[in-house]
N, C-alpha and C positions, 0 to 999 in steps of 0.2 A: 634574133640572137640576144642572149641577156648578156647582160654588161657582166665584167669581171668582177670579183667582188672577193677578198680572203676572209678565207674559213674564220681565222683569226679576229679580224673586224667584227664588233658588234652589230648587229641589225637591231636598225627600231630608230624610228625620228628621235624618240627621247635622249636616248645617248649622245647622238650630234647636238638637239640644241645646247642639254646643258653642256656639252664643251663647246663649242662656241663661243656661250656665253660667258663662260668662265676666261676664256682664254682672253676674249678681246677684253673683259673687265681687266685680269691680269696688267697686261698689255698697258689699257689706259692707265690706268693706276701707277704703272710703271714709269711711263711718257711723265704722267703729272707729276709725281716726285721728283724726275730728275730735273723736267722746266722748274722746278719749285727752287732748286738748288742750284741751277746756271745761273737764275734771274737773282740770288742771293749772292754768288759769286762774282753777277758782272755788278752790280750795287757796289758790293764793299772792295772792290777792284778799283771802279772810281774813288771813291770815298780813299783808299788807300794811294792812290797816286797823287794827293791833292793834300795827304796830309802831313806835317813838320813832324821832323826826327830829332829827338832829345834823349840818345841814348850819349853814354859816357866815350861809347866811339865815336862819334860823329861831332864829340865837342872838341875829341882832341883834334879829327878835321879842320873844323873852323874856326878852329885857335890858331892852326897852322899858316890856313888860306889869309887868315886876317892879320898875322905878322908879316905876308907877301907884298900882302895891300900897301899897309903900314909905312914899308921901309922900302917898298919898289914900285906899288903905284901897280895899275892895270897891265902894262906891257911886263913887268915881272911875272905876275900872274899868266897873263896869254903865255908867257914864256914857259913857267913849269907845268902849267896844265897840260903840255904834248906830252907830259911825262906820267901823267894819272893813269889812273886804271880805269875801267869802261866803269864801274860803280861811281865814281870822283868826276868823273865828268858826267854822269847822266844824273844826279841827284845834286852836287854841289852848285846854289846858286849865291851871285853875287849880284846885288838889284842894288840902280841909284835911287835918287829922289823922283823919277817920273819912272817906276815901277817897272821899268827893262833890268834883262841882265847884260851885265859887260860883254859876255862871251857870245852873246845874240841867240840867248837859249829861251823857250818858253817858261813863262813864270805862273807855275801856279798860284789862283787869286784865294784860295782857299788857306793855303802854306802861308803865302806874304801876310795874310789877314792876320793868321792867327803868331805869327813870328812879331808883326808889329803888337798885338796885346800884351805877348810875353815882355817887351822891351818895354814896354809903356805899365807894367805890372812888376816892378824890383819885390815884392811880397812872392811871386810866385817862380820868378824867375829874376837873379838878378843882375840889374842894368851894367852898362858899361862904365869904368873911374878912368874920371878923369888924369891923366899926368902931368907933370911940370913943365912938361913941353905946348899944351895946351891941348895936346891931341887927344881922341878918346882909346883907352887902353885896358885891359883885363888884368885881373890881378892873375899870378899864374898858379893860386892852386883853384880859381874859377873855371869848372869846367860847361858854362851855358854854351848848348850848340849855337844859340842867337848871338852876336855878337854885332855892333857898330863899329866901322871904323872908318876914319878920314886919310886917305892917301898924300903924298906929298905935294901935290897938287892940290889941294884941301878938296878934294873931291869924296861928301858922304857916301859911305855905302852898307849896304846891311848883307851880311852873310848868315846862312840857314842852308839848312838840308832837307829833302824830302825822302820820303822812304824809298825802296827800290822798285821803281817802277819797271823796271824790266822784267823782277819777279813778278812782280800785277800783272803786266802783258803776258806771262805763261798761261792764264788763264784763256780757254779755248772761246773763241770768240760764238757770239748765238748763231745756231744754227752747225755747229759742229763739237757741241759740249759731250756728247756722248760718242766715243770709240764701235765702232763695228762690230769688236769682238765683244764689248758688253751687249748691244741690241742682240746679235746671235744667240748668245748663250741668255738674256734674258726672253727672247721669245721662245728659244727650246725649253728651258726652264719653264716657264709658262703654261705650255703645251702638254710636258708630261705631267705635271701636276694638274692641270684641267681633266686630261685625260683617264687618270687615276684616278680621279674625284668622279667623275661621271661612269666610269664602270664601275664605285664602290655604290654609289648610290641608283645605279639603274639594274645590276645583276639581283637583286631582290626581286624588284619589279619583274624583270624575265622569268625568276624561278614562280611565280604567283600566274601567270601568263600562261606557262606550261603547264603549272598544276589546274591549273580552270580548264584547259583541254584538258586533259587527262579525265577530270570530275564530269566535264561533259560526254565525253567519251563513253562514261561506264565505269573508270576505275576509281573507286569508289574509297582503296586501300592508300591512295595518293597523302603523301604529308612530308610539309614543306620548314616545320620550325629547325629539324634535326641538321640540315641542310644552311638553315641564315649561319652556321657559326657563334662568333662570340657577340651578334649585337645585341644592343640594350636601349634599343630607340624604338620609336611607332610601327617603323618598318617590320620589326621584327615579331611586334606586337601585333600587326596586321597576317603577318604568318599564323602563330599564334589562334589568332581567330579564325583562319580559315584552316586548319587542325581542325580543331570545334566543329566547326561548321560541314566538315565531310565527315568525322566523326557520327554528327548529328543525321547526317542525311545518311550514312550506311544504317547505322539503326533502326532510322525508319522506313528505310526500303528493305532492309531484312525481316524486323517484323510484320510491315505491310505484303509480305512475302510469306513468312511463317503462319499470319493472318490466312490469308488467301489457303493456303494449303488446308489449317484447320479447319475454316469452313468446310471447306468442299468435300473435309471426312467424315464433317458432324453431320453435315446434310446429305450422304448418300447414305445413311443409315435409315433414318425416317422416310426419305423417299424410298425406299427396296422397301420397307415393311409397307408403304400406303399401295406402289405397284401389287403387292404381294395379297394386301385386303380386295381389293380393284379385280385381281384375278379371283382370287377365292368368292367373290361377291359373284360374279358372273357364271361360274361350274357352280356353286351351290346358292342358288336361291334362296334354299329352306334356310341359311344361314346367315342371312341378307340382315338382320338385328346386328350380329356380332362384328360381322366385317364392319359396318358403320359406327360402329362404336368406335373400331378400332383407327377408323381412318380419321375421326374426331379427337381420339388422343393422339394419334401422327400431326394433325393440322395444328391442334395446341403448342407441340411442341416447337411444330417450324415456327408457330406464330412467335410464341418467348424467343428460343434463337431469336429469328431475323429483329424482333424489338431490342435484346440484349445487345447486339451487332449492332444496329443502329444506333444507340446509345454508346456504346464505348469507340464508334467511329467518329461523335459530333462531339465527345471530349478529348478525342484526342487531336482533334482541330481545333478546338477552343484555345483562344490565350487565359491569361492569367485573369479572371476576374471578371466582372462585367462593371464599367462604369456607370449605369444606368439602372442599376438593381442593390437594394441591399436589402440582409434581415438579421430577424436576432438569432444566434445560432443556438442559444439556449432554452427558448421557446421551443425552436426546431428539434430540438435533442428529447423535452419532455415530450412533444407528441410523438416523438418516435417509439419512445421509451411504451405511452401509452397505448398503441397499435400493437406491439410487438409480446404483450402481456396477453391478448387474446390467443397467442399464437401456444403463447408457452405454457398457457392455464392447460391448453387441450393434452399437453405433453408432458405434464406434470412440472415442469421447470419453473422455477420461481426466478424473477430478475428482478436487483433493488439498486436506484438508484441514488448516487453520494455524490455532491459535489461542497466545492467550498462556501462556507457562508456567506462571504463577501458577494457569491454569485448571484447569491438568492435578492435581492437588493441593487442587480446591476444588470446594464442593457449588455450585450454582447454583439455590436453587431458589423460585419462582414461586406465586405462589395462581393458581388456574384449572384448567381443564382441559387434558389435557397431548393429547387428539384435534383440534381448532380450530390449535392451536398447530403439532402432524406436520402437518397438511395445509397452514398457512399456509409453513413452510417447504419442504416437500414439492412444492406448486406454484412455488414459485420455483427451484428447485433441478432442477425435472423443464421447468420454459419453457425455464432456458439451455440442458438437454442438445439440446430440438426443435429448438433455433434454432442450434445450434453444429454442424458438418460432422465425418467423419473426421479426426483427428490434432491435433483442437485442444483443449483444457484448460476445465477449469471450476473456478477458485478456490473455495471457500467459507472464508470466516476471522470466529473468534470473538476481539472483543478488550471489554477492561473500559475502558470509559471512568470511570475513577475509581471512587466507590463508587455512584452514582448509574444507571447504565445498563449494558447490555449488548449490543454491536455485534453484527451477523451480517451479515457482508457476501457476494455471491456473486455474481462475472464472470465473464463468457464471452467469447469472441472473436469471437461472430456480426457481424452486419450492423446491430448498435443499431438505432434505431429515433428516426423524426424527431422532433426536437425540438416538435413542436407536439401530438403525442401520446403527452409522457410521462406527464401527469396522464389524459391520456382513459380510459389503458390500465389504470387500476384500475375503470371504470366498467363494471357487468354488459351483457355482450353487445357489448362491443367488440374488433373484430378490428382488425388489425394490415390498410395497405394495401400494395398489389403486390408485391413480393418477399420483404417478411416476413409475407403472410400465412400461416396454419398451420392444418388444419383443427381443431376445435373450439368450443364455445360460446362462448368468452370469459367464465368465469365461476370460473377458477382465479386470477386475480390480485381480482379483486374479493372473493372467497373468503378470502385470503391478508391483503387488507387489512383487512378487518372480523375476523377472529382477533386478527391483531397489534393493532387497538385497543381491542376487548376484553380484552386485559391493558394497556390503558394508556399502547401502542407504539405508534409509527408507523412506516410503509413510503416511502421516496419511492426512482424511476429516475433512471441519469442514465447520458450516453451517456461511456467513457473515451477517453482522450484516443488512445489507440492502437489504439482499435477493440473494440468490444463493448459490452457494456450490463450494467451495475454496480447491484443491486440493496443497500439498506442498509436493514436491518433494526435500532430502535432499541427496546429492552425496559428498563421499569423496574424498577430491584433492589428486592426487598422489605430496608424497615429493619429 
C-alpha cells in the first residue's frame, strides 16, 4: 500500500531539501540574532546595575538622605527609610569608611569606585563645603548626587545612588530571553517563506521534467518559455533554450521525414523504367542494344541520386567548420570559375569574372573543407549557366564587405523565378514550375545551402530588377 501523499504537495527530493535547508538556516539565523542580543542585554544589564546615578533627581534624593544624616545621625535615617519607596530603598546607598552600607545593603564596587573619583575630582563634580560648624555640608543650589557627610556622632559617610536595578532585573534571564509566541510565529514564519522559495525555484525545474517526457515521448510541439511567466534569470533562460532545442529537433525530424518520402518518389521512377528495360530486354531480344542503353542511363541516374543524397546527408551532420583543414576561398572560386567556362563555351553562355582589387593581392582563407564549399558554388554557378540561353552572360563577383564577410554573388539573365518560390528552391527535391522547369533532382541548391552554412554563411535568391536571378553568397572571415 503506498503511503498517503496530497495531490497538493510537491513531489521530487529537490523541493524538500531546499526547504529544509532554508528553513533550518532561517531558524539558525534567527537563534543567533536573538543569542546575539540576550548576551548584549545580560552585559549591559550588569554594567547598568553597577553603575552611579547623577541625574538632577537623584541629587535632590541625596541632598535629602544627607540632611537625615547630618542632623539625625543613622537611626533617623533607618527611621525614615520604612517610609521610602521600593526605588529609595533599592538604589539609595549610604557606605562608611570600611565600604558597608548602614542599612546592611550590598554595595556595588563599580558605583562606590567611581562616586569616590567624582568626590576626589571638584573639576568634574563638585566636592563637599565645608561649614562653620566644622561639618561637611552642600551649598543648597549644589545639586551633586555624591555627597559626604559626617553625622553627629562624627561618623563619615558617602551617600550615591545607583541606577534602578529592578529595572535591569526585568531583563529575562539566559535561557528564557525569547517568549513562545515569538519562536512559534518565527518558525511558522520561516517555514512559509522557505516553502515559497522552494516551490518558486523548483516549479521551473518540474515544467522542464515534464516537457523532457513529453519530447521523449514524441511530442515534438512541447514548449515550455510561454509557461515560466515573468522570469528574467537562467531559469528561464534554460526554457528558452530548450524551445530551441525541440524547435530544432521537429525540424529535423520533419525534414528527415520529408527526406525519406522524397526519396522513395525519386527512386520509384527510375527503378519501374530499369524493371520495365529488364522486361522489354527479355520479350525482345532483337532489342537487347536499346533496353541496355536504357538501363545504363536509369543506373546513372540512381548513381547521382544516391551520391547527391549522400552528400547533402553528411552536410547536414557536419558542424560548423572543420578544425583541421583550411583553404583559400578565392583560389577555390577561380578554379571554379575556370571549369565552369568549358561548360558554358558549349552553350553559348559567356561568364566573367569581378572581384575587388584588394582581393587580387590577398589570401582569403577559411577553416573547412574546401570539396562542400566547390560544390556549393559550383551548383550555383552551373543552375545560372541551365537557365541562361545562347549570347547571354553570367556575372560571378567577389566583394569584402569590411572585415567581417565575404560576398559571392552570381546573375544570370534567364527567366528568375516566381517570387513565392525563392526560399522553396533550397528545399531537397524541389523543381522549378512551367517554363523554368529543368530536368534534374533538385538537390544542387539544397546541396549549396547546407555547405555555405556549415562555414557559418548563408545563401538567399532574389529576382534582378532587369531580368534574371541573383544569387548571394555570404561567408564569415576568420579573425
Amino acid at each position: 500500500m503506498k503511503p498517503f501523499s496530497p495531490s497538493f504537495l510537491p513531489r521530487g527530493r529537490l523541493f524538500w531539501k531546499i526547504l529544509l535547508l532554508f528553513w533550518v538556516t532561517l531558524i539558525a539565523g534567527f537563534f543567533a540574532v536573538a543569542a546575539v542580543f540576550a548576551i548584549y542585554d545580560e552585559q549591559r544589564s550588569a554594567v547598568v546595575r553597577e553603575a552611579l546615578a547623577t541625574d538632577p533627581r537623584v541629587s535632590s534624593i541625596t541632598n535629602s538622605a544627607a540632611a537625615v544624616l547630618q542632623y539625625g545621625g543613622v537611626p533617623a535615617l533607618t527611621e525614615v527609610s520604612r517610609h521610602w519607596s521600593k526605588f529609595m530603598r533599592g538604589n539609595l546607598l549610604v557606605v562608611d569608611d570600611n565600604d558597608h552600607d548602614v542599612l546592611s545593603r550590598p554595595v556595588p564596587p563599580a558605583a562606590l569606585k567611581m562616586a569616590r573619583q567624582i568626590l576626589a575630582n571638584p573639576t568634574q563634580s563638585p566636592g563637599p563645603v565645608g561649614g562653620p560648624d566644622g561639618h561637611d555640608r552642600r551649598d543648597p543650589q549644589d545639586f551633586s548626587s555624591v555627597i559626604r557627610v559626617t553625622t553627629p556622632q562624627g561618623q563619615p559617610l558617602l551617600v550615591f545612588m545607583t541606577y534602578d536595578e529592578n529595572r535591569a532585573r526585568r531583563t529575562p534571564p539566559p535561557g528564557a530571553w525569547l517568549p513562545p509566541q515569538i519562536l512559534w510565529l518565527g518558525g511558522l514564519g520561516s517555514l512559509v517563506f522557505s516553502a515559497l522559495l522552494a516551490f518558486y525555484l523548483t516549479r521551473p525545474i518540474r515544467l522542464l521534467q515534464r516537457a523532457f517526457d513529453r519530447v521523449a515521448n514524441g511530442d515534438l510541439d512541447e514548449r515550455i518559455a510561454p509557461r515560466m511567466g515573468r522570469r528574467r534569470d537562467e531559469i528561464a533562460d534554460l526554457g528558452h533554450d530548450f524551445d530551441r532545442m525541440a524547435e530544432r529537433l521537429k525540424q529535423l525530424v520533419n525534414s528527415q521525414q520529408q527526406l525519406l518520402h522524397d526519396v522513395s518518389h525519386e527512386l520509384r521512377s527510375p527503378l519501374a523504367r530499369l524493371q520495365v528495360a529488364v522486361g522489354l530486354a527479355r520479350q525482345q531480344p532483337e532489342n537487347m542494344t536499346n533496353s541496355l542503353d536504357r538501363i545504363e542511363r536509369e543506373s546513372h541516374r540512381l548513381d547521382e541520386l544516391v551520391g547527391e543524397l549522400l552528400t547533402l546527408s553528411r552536410l547536414e551532420a557536419a558542424g560548423e567548420g572543420d578544425p583541421d583543414h583550411y583553404f583559400d576561398v578565392i583560389e577555390l572560386l577561380d578554379a571554379i570559375v575556370d571549369d565552369a567556362r568549358f561548360e558554358a563555351n558549349n552553350a553559348g553562355v559567356q561568364i566573367d569574372l569581378a572581384r575587388d582589387a584588394a582581393l587580387d593581392s590577398r589570401e582569403i582563407i577559411l577553416r573547412g573543407r574546401a570539396e562542400p564549399m566547390y560544390r556549393a558554388v559550383e551548383n550555383v554557378i552551373r543552375n545560372a549557366i541551365k537557365y541562361s540561353t545562347a549570347g547571354q552572360r553570367v556575372i560571378v563577383a567577389a566583394h569584402l564587405r569590411g572585415e567581417a564577410f565575404l560576398e559571392i554573388a552570381v546573375a544570370d539573365q534567364g527567366p528568375g523565378v516566381p517570387e513565392g518560390q525563392l526560399e522553396q528552391m533550397f528545399q531537397p527535391f524541389v523543381t522549378l514550375d512551367g517554363a523554368n522547369r529543368q530536368p534534374g533532382h533538385g538537390l544542387g541548391l539544397a546541396i549549396a545551402q547546407r555547405a555555405v552554412q556549415a562555414h557559418g554563411g548563408s545563401i538567399k535568391a532574389m529576382n534582378r530588377p532587369e531580368g534574371g536571378l541573383q544569387m548571394i553568397i555570404k561567408i564569415p572571415l576568420q579573425q
